[in-house]
C-alpha positions as CSV (number, residue, x, y, z in Angstrom):
1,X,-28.0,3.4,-21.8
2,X,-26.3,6.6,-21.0
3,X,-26.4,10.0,-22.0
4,X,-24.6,13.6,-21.3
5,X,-26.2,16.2,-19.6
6,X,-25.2,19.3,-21.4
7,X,-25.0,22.0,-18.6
8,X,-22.4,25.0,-18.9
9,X,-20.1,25.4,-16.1
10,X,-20.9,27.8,-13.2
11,X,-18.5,30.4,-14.9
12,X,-20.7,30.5,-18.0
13,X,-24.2,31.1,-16.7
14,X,-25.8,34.1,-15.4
15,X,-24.5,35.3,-11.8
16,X,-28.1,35.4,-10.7
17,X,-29.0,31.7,-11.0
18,X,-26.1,30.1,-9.4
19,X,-25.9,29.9,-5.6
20,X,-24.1,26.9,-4.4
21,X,-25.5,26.7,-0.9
22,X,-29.4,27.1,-1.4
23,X,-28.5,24.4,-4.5
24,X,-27.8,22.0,-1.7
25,X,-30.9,23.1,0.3
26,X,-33.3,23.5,-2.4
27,X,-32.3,20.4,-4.6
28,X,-32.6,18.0,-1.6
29,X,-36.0,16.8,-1.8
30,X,-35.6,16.6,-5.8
31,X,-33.1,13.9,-5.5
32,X,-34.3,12.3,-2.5
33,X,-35.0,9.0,-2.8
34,X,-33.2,8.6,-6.5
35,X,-30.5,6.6,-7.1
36,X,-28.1,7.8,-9.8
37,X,-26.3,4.4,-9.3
38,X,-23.3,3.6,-6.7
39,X,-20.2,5.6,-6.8
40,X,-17.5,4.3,-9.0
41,X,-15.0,2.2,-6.9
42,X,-11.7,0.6,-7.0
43,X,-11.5,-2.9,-5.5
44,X,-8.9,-6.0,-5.3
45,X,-9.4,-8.7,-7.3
46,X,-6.7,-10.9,-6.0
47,X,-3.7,-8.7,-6.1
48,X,-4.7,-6.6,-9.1
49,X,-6.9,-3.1,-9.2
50,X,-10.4,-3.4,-10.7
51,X,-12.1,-0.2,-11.4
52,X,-16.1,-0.4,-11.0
53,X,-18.3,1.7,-12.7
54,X,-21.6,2.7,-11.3
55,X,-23.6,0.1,-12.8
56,X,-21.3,-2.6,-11.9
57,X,-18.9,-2.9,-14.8
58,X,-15.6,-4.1,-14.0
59,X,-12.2,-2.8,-15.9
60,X,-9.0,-4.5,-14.7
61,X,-6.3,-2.1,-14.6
62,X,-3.2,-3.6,-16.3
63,X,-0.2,-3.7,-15.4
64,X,1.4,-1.8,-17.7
65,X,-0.8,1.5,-16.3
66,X,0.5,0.6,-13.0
67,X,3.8,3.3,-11.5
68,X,7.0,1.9,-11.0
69,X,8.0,2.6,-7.2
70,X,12.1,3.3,-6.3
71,X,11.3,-0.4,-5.0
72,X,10.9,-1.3,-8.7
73,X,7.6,-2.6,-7.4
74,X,4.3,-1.8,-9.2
75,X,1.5,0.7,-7.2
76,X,-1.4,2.5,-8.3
77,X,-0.7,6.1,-8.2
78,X,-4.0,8.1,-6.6
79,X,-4.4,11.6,-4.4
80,X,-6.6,10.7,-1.5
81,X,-9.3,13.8,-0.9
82,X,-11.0,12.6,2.0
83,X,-11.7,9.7,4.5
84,X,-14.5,9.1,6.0
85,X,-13.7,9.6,9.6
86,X,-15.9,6.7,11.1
87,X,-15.4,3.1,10.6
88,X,-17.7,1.1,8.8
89,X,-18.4,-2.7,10.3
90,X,-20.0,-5.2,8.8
91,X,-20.9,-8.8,10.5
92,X,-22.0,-12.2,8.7
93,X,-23.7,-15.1,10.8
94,X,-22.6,-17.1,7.7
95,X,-19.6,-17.3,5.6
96,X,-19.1,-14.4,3.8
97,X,-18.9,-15.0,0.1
98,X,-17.2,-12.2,-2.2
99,X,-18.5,-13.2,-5.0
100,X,-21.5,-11.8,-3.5
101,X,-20.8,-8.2,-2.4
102,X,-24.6,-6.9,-2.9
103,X,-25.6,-8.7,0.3
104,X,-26.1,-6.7,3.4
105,X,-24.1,-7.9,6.3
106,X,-26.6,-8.9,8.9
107,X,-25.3,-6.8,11.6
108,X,-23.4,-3.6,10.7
109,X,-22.5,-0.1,12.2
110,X,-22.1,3.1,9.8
111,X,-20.3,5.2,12.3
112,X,-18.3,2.7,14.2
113,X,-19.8,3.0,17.7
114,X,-23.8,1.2,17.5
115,X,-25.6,-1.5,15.0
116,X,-27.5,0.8,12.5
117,X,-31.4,1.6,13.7
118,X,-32.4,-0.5,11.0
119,X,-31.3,-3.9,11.6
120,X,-34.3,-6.0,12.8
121,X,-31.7,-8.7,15.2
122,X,-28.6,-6.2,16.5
123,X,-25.6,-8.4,18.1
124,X,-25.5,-6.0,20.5
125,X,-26.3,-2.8,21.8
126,X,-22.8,-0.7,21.3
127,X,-19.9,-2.1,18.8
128,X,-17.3,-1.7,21.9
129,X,-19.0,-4.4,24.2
130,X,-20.0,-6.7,21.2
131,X,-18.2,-9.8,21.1
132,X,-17.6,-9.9,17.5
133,X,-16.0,-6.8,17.9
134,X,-13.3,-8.6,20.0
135,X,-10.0,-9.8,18.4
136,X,-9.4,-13.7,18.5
137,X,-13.3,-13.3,17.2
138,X,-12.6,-14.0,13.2
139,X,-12.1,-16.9,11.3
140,X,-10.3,-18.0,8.2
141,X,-11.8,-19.5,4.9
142,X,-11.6,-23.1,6.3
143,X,-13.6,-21.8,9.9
144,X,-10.2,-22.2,11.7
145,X,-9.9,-19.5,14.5
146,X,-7.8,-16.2,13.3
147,X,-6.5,-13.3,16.0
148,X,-8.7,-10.9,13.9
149,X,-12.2,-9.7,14.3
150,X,-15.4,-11.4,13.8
151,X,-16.9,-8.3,12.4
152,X,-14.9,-6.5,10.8
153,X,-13.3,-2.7,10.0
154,X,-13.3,-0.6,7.1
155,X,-12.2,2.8,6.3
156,X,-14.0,4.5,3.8
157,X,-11.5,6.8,1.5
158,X,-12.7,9.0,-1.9
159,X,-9.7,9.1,-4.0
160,X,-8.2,10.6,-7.1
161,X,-6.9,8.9,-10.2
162,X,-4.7,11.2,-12.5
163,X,-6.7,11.7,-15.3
164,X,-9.4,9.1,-14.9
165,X,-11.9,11.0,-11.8
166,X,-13.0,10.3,-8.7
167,X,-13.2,6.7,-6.9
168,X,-14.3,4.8,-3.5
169,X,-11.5,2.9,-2.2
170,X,-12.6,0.5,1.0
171,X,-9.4,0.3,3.3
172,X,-9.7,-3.4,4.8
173,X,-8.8,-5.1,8.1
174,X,-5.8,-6.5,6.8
175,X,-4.6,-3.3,5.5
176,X,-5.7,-0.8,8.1
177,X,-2.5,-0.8,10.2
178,X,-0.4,0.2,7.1
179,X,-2.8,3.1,6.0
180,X,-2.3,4.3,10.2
181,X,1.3,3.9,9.8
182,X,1.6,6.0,6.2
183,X,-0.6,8.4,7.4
184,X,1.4,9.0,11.0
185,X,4.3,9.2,8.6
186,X,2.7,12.1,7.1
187,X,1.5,14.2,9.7
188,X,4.8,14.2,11.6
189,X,6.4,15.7,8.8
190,X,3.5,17.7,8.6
191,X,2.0,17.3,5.0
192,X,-1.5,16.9,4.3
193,X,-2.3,13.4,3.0
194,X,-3.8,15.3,0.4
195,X,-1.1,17.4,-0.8
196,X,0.9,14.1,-2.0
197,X,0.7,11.3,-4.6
198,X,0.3,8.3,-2.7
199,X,1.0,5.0,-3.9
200,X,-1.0,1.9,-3.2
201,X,0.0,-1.7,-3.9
202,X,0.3,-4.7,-1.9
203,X,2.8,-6.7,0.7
204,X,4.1,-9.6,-1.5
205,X,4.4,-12.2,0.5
206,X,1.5,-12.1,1.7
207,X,-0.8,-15.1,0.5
208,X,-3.9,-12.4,0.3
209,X,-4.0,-8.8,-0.5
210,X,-2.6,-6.2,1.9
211,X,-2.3,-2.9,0.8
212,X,0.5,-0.9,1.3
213,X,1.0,3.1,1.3
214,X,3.9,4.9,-0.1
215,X,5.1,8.2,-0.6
216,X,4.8,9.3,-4.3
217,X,5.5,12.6,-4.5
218,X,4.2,16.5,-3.8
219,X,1.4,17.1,-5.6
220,X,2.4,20.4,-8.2
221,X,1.6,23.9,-6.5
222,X,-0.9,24.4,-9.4
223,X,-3.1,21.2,-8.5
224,X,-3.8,22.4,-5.1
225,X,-6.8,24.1,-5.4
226,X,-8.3,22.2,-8.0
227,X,-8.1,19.2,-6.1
228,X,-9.6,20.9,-2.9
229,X,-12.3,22.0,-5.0
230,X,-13.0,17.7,-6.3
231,X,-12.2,17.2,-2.3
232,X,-15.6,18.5,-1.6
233,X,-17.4,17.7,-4.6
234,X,-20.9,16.0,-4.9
235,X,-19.0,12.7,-6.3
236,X,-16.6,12.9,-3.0
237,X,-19.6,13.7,-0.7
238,X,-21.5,10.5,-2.3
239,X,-18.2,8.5,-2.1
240,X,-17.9,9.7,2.4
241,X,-21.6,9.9,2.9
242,X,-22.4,6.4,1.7
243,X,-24.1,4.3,4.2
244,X,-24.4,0.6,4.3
245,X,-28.2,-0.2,4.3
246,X,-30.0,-3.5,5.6
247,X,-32.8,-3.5,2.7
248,X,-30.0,-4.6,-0.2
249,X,-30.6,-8.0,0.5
250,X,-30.6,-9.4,-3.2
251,X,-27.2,-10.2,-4.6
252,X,-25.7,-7.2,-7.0
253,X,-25.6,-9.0,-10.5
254,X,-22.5,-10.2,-11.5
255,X,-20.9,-8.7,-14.6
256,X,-17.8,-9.9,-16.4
257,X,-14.7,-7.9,-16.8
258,X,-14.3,-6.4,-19.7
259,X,-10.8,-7.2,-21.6
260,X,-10.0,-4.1,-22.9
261,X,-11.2,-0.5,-21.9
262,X,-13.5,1.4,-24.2
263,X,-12.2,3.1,-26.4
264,X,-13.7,6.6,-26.4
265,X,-14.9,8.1,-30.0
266,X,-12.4,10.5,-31.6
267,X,-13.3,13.7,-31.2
268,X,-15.1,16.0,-34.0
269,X,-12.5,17.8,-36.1
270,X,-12.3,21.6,-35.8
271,X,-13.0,23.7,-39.1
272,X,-10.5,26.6,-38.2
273,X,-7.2,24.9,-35.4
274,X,-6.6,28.2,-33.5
275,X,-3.3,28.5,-32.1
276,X,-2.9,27.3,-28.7
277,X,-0.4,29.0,-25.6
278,X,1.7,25.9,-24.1
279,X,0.3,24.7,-20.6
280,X,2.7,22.8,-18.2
281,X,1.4,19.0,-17.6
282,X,0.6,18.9,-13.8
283,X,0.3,15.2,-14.1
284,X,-3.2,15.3,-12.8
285,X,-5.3,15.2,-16.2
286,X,-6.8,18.6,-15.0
287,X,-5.7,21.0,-17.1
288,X,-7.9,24.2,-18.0
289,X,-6.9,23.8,-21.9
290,X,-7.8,26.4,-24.1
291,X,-9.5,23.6,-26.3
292,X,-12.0,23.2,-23.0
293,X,-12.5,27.0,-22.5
294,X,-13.2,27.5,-26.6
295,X,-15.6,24.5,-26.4
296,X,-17.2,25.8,-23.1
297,X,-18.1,29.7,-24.9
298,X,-19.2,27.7,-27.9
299,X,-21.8,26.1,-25.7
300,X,-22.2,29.8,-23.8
301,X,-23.6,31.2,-27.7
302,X,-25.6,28.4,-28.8
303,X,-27.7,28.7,-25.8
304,X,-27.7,32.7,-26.3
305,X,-28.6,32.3,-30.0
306,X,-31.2,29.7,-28.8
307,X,-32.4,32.5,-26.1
308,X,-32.1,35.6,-28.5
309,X,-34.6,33.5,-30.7
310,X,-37.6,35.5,-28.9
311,X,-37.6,39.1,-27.9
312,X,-38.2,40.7,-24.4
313,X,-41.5,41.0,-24.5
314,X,-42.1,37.6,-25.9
315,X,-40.0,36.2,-23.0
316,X,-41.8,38.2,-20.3
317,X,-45.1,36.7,-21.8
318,X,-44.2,33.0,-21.8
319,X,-43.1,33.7,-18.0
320,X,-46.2,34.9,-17.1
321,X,-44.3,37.9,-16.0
């Protein structure tokens, strides 16, 4: 069960009330120990894009959605607004099973460098001088030796999907060299990774799925700003701040992918259509329409009528003021 929390946007409530930083200070012991549920996320089923909503519910993304490259291959267009700048590593004493993602790895390291404080049996004191940290460590499915690590890599990115929101994507092992490689491409040239579309699909040969990164384009000069503002929003800070914890021991249930998206309920028709001014597509899906801004000062007067309902004095009296 889900609902909408109906709260106007800074720009429509009083100046006095909104202060951005003492909301992060003052709101922190509110939400501390909550969960709101984990951060939608985009993973690989084979070599296919799954999105995952915060309660688990997985949407296959088909094919037809996908953006034709100048390869004529297939890639999933996205803006990357951060990465997290540590590695995440995870380490299983027994096969790991990805059918069963909930499971926490029984040795792990959130910033790349030491086993987290919480694990009760740490393989060793630093990452660097662990031996499952050492390449010729991994294995394959079958337990044959592999030139990879036992424990392995991940880089942590919060990325954009044009006109869908905000999403974890979990760089793997396999695929980490081609992110390094895409990115180097980018700062020698000197563009921001997050200035550009970039295009994610996979190597297709490969018998499992490694990622590749492509140029896709400059993002417009009018989506600059809005996407720094999502770069540092709470749903990019839970995406980079996540932390891999050793008390998720139960496996997450597993829920079946739906077949077709939902299909969102048509929106309530207007009594009077107002002429609109034409605004130029950005190809982002964030467009300030004026339909937003109209429905956004609707919601500004019903909570002034709601307000107005009581006068002055009244109000001062129910404050205690």
């Amino acid at each position: 069960m889900s609902y909408e929390i109906m709260i106007p946007d800074a720009a429509d409530l009083p100046a006095h009330i909104v202060n951005q930083e003492l909301a992060k200070q003052a709101n922190e012991d509110a939400v501390s120990g909550v969960s709101t549920g984990f951060p939608p996320r985009i993973k690989m089923g084979g070599k296919q894009f799954i999105l995952v909503d915060g309660n688990g519910a997985e949407t296959p993304i088909p094919m037809g959605k996908l953006f034709k490259g100048p390869d004529d291959n297939l890639y999933l267009k996205t803006v990357v607004l951060r990465a997290k700048k540590d590695l995440q590593k995870r380490w299983y004493a027994t096969k790991f099973d990805p059918k069963k993602e909930g499971v926490a790895p029984d040795c792990f390291s959130n910033d790349g460098q030491r086993p987290d404080a919480t694990i009760p049996e740490p393989q060793c004191d630093t990452c660097a001088a662990c031996a499952n940290n050492a390449f010729g460590s991994g294995s394959n499915e079958d337990g044959s030796a592999t030139a990879g690590k036992s424990c392995t890599d991940n880089k942590m990115l919060a990325v954009f999907l044009p006109s869908q929101g905000i999403y974890e994507l979990k760089i793997t092992p396999a695929s980490l060299k081609n992110w390094g490689m895409y990115v180097k491409a980018l700062t020698s040239r000197g563009i921001p990774v997050g200035n550009v579309f970039t295009l994610i699909g996979f190597v297709n040969e490969a018998t499992y799925p490694v990622m590749t990164f492509q140029y896709g384009g400059a993002v417009p000069e009018t989506g600059v700003a809005k996407l720094a503002a999502l770069a540092t929003s709470p749903e990019a800070e839970d995406i980079i701040n996540q932390r891999i914890t050793f008390s998720a021991k139960a496996p997450a249930p597993e829920v079946k992918a739906k077949s077709k998206p939902v299909t969102k309920a048509a929106p309530k028709p207007k009594a009077v259509e107002k002429a609109k001014p034409v605004v130029e597509d950005d190809g982002l899906g964030l467009d300030d329409t004026p339909v937003q801004q109209e429905a956004a000062a609707e919601r500004t007067q019903e909570v002034a009528e709601v307000a107005t309902g009581l006068t002055d004095e009244e109000i001062a009296n129910e404050l205690g003021l």
